[in-house]
C-alpha positions as CSV (number, residue, x, y, z in Angstrom):
1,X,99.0,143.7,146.1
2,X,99.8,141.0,143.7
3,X,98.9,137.5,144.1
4,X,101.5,135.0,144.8
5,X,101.7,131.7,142.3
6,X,102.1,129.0,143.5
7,X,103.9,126.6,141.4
8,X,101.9,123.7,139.9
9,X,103.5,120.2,140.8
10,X,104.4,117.9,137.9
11,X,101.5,115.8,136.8
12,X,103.9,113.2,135.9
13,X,105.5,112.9,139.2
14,X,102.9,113.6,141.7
15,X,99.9,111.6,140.2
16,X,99.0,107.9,140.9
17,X,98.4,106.7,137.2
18,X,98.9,103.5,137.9
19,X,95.9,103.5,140.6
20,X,93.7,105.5,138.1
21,X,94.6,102.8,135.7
22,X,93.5,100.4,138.2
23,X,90.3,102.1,138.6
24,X,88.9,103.1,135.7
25,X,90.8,101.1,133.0
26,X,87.3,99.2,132.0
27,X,86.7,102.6,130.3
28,X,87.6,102.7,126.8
29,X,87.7,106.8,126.3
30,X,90.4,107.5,123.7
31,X,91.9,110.9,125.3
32,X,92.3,109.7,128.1
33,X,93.0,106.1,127.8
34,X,96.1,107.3,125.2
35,X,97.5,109.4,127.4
36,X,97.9,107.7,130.7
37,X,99.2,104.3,128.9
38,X,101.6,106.3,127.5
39,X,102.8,108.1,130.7
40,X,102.8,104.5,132.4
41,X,104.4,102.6,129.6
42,X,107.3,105.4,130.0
43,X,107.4,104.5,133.5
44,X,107.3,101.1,133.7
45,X,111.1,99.4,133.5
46,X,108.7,95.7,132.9
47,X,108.5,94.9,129.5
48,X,105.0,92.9,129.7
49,X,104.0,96.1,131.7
50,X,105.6,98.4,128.8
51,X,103.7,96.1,126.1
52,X,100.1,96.1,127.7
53,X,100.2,99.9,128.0
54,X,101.2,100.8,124.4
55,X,98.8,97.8,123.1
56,X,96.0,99.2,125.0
57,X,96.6,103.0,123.3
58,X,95.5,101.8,119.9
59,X,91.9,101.6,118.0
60,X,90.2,102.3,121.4
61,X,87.2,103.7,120.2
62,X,86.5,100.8,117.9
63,X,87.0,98.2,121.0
64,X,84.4,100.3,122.3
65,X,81.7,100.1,119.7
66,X,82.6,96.1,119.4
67,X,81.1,96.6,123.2
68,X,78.3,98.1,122.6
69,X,77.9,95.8,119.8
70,X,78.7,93.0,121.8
71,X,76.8,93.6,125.3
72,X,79.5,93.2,127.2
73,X,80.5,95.6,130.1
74,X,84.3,94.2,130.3
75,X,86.4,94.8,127.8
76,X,90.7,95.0,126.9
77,X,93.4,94.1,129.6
78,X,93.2,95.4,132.5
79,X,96.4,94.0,134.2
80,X,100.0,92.8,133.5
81,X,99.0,89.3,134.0
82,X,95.7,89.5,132.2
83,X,98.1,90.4,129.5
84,X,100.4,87.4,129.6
85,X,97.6,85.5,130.6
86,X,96.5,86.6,126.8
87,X,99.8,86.1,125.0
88,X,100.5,82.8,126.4
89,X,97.3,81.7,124.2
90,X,98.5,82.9,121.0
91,X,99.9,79.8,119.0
92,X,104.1,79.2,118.6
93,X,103.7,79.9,115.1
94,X,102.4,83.5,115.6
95,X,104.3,86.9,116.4
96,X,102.5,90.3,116.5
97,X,104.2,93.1,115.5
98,X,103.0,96.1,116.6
99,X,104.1,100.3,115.2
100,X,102.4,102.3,117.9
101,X,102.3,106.3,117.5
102,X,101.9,107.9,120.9
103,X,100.4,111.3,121.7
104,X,103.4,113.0,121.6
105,X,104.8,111.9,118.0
106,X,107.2,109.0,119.2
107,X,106.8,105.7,117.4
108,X,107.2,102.4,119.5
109,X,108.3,98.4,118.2
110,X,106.9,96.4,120.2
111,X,107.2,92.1,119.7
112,X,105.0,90.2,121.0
113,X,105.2,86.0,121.0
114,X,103.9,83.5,123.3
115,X,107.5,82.3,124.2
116,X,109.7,85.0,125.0
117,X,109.4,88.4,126.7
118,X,107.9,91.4,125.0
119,X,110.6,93.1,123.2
120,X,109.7,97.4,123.3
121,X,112.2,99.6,121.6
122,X,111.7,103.3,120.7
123,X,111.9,103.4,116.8
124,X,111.6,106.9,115.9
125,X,110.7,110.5,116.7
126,X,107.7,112.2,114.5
127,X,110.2,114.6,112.6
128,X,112.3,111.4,111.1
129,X,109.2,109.0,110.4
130,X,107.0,111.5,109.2
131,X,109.0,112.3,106.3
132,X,109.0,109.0,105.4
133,X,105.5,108.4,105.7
134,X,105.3,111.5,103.4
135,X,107.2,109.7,100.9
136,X,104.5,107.2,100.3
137,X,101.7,110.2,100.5
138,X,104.1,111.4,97.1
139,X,103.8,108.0,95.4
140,X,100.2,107.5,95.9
141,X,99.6,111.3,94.8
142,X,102.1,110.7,91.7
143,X,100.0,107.4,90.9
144,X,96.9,109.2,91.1
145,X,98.0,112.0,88.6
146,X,99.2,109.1,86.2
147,X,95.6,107.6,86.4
148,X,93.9,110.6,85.3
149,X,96.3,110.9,81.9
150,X,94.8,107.8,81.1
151,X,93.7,108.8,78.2
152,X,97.4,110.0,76.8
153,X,99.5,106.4,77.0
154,X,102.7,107.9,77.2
155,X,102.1,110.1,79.9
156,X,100.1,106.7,81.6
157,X,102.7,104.4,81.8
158,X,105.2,106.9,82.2
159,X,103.5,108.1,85.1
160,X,103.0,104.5,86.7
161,X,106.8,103.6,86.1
162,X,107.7,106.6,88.1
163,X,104.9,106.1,91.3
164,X,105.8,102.3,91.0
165,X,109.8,103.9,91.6
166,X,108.8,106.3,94.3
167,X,107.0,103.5,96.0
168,X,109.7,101.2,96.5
169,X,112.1,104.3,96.7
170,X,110.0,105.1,99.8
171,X,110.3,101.4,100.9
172,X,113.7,101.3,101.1
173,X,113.7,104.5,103.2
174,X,111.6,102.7,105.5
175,X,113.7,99.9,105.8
176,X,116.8,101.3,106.0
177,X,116.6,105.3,107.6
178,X,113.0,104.6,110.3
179,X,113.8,100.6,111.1
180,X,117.1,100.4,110.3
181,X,119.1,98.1,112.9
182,X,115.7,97.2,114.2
183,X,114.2,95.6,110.9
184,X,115.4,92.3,112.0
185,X,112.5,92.4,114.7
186,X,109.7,92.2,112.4
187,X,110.7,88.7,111.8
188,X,108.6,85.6,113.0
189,X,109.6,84.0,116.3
190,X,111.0,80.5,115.5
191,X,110.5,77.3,118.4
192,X,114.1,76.9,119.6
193,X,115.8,73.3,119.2
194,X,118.1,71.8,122.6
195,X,120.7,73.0,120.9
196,X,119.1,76.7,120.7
197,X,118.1,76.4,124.5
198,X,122.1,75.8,125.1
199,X,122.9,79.2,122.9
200,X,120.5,80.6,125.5
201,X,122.0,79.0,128.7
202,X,125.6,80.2,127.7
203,X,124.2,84.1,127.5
204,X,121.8,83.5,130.4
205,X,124.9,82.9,133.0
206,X,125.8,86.4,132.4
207,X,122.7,88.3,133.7
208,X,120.8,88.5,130.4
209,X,116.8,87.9,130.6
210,X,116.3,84.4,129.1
211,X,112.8,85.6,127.7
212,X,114.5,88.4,125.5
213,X,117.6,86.1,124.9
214,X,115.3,83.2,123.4
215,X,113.9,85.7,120.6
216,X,117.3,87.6,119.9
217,X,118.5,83.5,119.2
218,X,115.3,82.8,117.2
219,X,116.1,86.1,115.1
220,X,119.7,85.1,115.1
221,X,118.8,82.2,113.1
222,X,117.7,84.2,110.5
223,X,119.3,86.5,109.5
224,X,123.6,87.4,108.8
225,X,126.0,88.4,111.5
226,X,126.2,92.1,109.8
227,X,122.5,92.2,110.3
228,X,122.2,91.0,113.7
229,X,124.9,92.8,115.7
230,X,123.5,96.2,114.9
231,X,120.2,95.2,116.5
232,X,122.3,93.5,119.6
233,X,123.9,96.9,119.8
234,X,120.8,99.0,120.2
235,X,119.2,96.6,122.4
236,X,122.6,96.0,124.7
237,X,122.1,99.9,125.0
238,X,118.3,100.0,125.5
239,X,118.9,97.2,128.2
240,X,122.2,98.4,129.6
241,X,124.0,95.5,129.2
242,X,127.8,95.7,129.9
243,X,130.5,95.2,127.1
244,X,130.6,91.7,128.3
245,X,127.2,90.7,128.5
246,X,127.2,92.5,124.7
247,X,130.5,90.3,123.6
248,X,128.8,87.2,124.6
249,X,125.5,87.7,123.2
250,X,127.7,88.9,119.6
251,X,130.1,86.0,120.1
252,X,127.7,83.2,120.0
253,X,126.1,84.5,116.4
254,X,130.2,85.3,115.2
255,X,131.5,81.7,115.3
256,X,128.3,79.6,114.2
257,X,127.9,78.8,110.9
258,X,124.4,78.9,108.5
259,X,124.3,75.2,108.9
260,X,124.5,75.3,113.2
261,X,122.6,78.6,113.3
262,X,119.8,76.1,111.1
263,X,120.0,73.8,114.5
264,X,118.7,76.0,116.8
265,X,115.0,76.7,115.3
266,X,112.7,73.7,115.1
267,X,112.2,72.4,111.3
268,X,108.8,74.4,109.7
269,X,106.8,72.6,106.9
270,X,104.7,75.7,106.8
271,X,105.5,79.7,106.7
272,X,104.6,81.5,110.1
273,X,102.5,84.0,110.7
274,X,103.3,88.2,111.3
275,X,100.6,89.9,112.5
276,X,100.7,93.5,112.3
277,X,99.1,96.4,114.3
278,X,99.5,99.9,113.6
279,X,98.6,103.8,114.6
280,X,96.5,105.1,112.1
281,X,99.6,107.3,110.8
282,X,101.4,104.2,109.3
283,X,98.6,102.5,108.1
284,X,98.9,103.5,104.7
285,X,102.8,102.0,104.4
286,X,102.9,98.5,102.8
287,X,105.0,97.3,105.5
288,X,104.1,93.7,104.8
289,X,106.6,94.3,101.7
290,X,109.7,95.3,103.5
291,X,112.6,92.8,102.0
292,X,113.6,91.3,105.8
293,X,110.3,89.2,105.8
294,X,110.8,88.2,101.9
295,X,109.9,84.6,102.0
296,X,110.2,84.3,105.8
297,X,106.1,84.4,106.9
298,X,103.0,85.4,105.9
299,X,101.6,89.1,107.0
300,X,98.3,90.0,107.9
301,X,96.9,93.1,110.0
302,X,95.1,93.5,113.1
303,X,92.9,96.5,114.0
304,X,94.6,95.5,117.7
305,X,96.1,92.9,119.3
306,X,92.6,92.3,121.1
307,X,91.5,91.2,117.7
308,X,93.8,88.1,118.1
309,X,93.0,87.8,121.9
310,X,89.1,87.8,121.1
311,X,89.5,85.2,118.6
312,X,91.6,83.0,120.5
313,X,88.7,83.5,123.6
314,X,86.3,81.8,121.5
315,X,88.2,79.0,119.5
316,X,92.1,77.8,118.8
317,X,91.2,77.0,115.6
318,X,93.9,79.4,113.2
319,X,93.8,79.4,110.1
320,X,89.8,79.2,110.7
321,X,88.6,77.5,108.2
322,X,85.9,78.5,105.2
323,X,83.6,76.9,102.5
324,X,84.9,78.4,99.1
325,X,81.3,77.1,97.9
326,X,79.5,79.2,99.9
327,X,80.6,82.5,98.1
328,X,78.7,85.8,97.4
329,X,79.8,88.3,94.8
330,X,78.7,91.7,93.7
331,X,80.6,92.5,90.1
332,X,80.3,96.2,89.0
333,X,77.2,97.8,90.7
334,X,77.6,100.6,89.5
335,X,77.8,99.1,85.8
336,X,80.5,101.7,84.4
337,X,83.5,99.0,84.3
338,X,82.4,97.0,81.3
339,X,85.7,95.7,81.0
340,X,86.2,94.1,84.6
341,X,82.5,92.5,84.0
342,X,84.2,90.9,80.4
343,X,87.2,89.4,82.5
344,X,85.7,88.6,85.8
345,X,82.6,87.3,85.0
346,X,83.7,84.2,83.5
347,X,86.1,83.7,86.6
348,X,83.0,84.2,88.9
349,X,80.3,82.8,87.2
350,X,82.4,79.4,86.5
351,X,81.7,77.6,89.8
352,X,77.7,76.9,90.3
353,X,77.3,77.0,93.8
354,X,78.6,81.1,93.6
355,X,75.5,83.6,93.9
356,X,75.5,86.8,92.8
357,X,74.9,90.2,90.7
358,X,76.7,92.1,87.8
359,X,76.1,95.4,86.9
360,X,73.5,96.1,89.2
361,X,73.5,97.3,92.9
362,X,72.0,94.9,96.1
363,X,70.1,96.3,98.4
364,X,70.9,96.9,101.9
365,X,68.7,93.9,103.4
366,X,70.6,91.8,100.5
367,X,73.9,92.8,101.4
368,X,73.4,92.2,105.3
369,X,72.0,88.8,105.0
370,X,74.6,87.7,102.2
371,X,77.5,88.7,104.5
372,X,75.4,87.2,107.6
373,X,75.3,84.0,105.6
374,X,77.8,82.8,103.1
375,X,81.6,81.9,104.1
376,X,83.0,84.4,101.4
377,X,81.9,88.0,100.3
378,X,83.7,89.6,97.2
379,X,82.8,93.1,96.2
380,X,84.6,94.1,92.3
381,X,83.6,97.4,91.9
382,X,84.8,100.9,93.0
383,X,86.3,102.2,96.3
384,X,84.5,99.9,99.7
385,X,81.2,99.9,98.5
386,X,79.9,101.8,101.1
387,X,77.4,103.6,98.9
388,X,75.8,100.2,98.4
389,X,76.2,99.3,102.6
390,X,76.3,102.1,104.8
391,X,78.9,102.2,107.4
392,X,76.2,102.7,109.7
393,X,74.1,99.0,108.6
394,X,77.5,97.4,108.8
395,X,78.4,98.5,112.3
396,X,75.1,97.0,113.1
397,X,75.2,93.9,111.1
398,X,76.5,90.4,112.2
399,X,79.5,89.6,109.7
400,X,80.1,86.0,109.2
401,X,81.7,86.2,105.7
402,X,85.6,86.7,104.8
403,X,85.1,89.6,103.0
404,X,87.0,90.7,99.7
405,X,86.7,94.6,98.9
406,X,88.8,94.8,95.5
407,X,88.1,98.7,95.0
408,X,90.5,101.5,95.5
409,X,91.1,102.6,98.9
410,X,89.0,99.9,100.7
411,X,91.4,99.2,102.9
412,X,93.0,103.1,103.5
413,X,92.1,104.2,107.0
414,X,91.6,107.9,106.8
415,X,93.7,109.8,109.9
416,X,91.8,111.6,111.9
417,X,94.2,113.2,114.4
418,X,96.4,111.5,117.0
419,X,95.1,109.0,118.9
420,X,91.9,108.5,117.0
421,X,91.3,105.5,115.4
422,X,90.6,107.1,112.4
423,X,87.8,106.2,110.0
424,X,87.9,103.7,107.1
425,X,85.7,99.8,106.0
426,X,88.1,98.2,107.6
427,X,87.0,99.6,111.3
428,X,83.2,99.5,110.1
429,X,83.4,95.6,109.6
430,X,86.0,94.8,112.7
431,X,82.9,96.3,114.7
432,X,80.9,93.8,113.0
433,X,83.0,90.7,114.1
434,X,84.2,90.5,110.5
435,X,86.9,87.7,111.0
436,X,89.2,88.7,107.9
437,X,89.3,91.4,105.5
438,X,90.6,92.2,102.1
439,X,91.4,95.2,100.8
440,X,93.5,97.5,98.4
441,X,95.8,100.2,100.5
442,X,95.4,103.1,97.7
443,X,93.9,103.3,94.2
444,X,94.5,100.6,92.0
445,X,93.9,100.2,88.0
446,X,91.1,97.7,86.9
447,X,93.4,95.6,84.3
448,X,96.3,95.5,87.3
449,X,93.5,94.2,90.3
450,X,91.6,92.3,88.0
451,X,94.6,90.1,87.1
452,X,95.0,89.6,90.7
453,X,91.9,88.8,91.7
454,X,92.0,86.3,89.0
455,X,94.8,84.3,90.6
456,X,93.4,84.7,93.7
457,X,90.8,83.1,93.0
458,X,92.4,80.2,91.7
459,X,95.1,79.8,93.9
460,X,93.1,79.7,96.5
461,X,89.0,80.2,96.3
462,X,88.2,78.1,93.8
463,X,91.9,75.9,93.3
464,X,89.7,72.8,95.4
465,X,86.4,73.3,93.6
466,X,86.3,70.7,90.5
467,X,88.4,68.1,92.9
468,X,86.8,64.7,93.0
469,X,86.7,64.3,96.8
470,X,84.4,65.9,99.1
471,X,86.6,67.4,101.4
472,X,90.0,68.8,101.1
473,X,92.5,67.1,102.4
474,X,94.2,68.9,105.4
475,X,97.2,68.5,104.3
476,X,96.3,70.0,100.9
477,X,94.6,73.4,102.5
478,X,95.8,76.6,101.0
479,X,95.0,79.7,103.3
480,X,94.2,83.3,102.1
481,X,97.5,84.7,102.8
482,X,99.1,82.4,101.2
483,X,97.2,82.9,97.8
484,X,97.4,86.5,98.0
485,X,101.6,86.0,97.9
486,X,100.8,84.0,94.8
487,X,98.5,86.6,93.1
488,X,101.2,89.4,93.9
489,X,103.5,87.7,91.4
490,X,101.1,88.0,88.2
491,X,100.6,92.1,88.5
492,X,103.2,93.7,86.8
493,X,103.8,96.6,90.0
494,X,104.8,94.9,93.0
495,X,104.6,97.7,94.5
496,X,102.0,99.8,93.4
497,X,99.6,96.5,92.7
498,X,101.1,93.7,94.3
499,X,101.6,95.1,98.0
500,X,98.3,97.5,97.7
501,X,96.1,94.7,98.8
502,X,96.8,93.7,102.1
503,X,94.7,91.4,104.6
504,X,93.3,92.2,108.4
505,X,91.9,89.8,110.7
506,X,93.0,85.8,110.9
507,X,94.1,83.5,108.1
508,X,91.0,82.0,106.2
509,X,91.7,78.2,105.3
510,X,89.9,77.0,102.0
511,X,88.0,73.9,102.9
512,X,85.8,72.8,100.2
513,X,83.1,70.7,102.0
């Protein structure tokens, strides 16, 4: 007699993941963890709800080592108002960004700012931004085969000419075929003005949240009509506005001019801040050099938004700010890159109070206690230097240092399958409570990173150090970010050079004391 089946119920329907959530959502187990906030996030019609899910899918075994590392038993968000509880603490000047893979291939855009509502779209489906992503895997590849001819010039430069093309070629797919009308979003939140509240007011009266209203006004101010009402489109479809509540929102932007749209942000003396979080399968994009932010903020990288939230646990103080004088440097250990010692070692070895090697290797107890002690730790050599510091030692260390790693792929995160947060220096030092790091995306030539190093250094490291006064003047502080857009204009690839090195963690302020 053959058994009967029974069919199975839908685990989507019939389970309670919001009161497993509830439960056990102290645990930071990747599988698992990925896949219910996922499930919930899809649920959820709340947009704080929709953004606390997706945030809490990313680097989650990392989190967990920072609690081992740490001693603490809590850790993450464990609740919609934890979360805003969180976001309400991150200053006006701040907006994260945040390109979430899920575990079944859809990408999420999710905006996060202390003064408006989340905004969470669905960006893309794996078969459309895969093949993008693949176009930078062909200009890294094409850049790497160019290195090698190195010895032929023709075929060198050649070669570089054509990865620096495919690059930006693969840029402005980015932009234009995976953000498209969405690009806009990765914009900074701007403070509105009265007269920006009263843009707001006119499109609140007709049903529209006010929270996402106040940051589709703040990107309004930003950018061109043609620009914005693709992205009110989307969103009035997204939020299932009706064709009025859509003409409103559209008519406001149509009849103000540049000069009133100007009135409704508040006045800046000073860039903003993007901070940008990403799955492990974007990692590797310089998204930080999409055109839309060109000149609109500075862009640095965050493992995960708890990164910020930590921070801003222990101290308000962003930019945090860092002795240039206290500065550790470790210039060609393994002594093969005699001409990086002949140009850097004159920048390095021009201010004093810097300490120290070239051509030689630290060892391990040297390289903990230098990054355990000084304010700044640069590493010139090849790849992250982790045959110098194990991954291991690091993981274990205390990292007190802004560290500098300017060696090919230092900052490349390698992808170990979805929802992992895959393996790369950049995880090994976040573990380590490193609060900013430095590093190049893919491989870089020593004559291209070794001119910008050089203007980093003095735009920013050492632009305070042969100054008369003491201190420098606050008004007068230069931060990281800030001399790393500087540097990216001396290298003669933008592209290849210029948006390879990118920064994670929080602005460093350069405060000679």
């Amino acid at each position: 007699r053959p058994k009967t089946v029974r069919a199975r119920p839908s685990v989507k329907e019939d389970w309670d993941f919001e009161s497993d959530y509830a439960t056990y959502g102290h645990l930071l187990y990747p599988e698992w963890r990925s896949r219910v906030c996922e499930l919930l996030a899809q649920k959820s019609d709340d947009p704080w709800a929709k953004a606390m899910y997706l945030s809490e899918c990313v680097d989650v075994s990392t989190r967990q080592a920072q609690r081992l590392r740490d001693g603490k038993i809590s850790s993450g968000v464990q609740s919609v108002d934890a979360f805003k509880a969180a976001v309400s603490k991150i200053p006006s000047d701040m907006t994260v960004s945040q390109l979430i893979v899920t575990m079944s291939g859809d990408i999420y855009l999710l905006r996060v700012h202390s003064g408006a509502d989340p905004i969470v779209v669905p960006l893309a489906k794996e078969n459309k931004w895969d093949v993008i992503m693949k176009g930078f895997a062909r200009a890294v590849a094409y850049n790497d085969e160019a290195i090698r001819e190195k010895r032929d010039a023709n075929k060198y430069f050649e070669g570089r000419r054509k990865a620096e093309q495919l690059m930006k070629r693969a840029m402005m797919d980015m932009e234009s075929d995976l953000l498209g009308p969405f690009a806009p979003l990765l914009l900074p939140s701007r403070t509105l003005t009265q007269k920006g509240d009263e843009v707001v007011k006119c499109a609140w009266r007709r049903g529209i949240r006010e929270g996402l209203l106040r940051e589709l006004i703040s990107i309004a101010a930003l950018i061109t009509y043609e620009q914005f009402k693709p992205l009110v489109l989307c969103i009035s479809l997204l939020e299932k506005w009706t064709k009025t509540q859509e003409a409103t929102v559209l008519g406001c932007m149509k009849k103000a001019s540049n000069d009133e749209k100007a009135t409704w942000i508040q006045p800046i003396e000073h860039l903003p801040f993007v901070f940008f979080v990403f799955s492990t399968e974007l990692a590797r994009a310089p998204w930080e050099a999409v055109s839309i932010l060109n000149e609109k903020a500075h862009c640095s990288r965050l493992t995960a938004v708890h990164q910020l939230f930590s921070h801003l646990g222990s101290t308000n103080e962003i930019p945090q700010s860092r002795n240039p004088l206290s500065t550790y440097y470790v210039l060609d250990p393994a002594n093969n890159l005699a001409e990086t010692q002949n140009r850097l070692a004159p920048v390095v070895e021009k201010v004093s109070s810097w300490k120290g090697v070239k051509g030689r290797a630290p060892g391990n107890e040297q390289m903990e206690a230098v990054m355990a002690e000084n304010d700044f730790f640069i590493y010139l050599g090849h790849g992250d230097g982790s045959r110098y510091l194990s991954r291991t030692r690091i993981r274990q260390s205390r990292c007190k240092s802004a560290v500098f790693l300017m060696g090919c792929d230092s900052a490349h995160t390698v992808h170990e399958g979805r929802g992992m947060d895959g393996r790369g220096a950049v995880l090994d030092f976040s573990v380590a409570f490193c609060p900013c790091f430095v590093g190049c995306l893919h491989t870089v030539t020593d004559n291209e990173i070794d001119k910008y190093f050089t203007a980093l250094v003095e735009e920013g490291l050492a632009k305070h150090l042969n100054d008369v006064p003491v201190s420098t003047p606050a008004s007068d502080l230069r931060h990281h970010l800030e001399a790393m857009s500087k540097a990216r204009a001396v290298v003669k690839l933008p592209y290849l050079t210029g948006a390879a090195v990118v920064s994670y963690g929080i602005p460093i302020d350069f405060r000679v004391q």
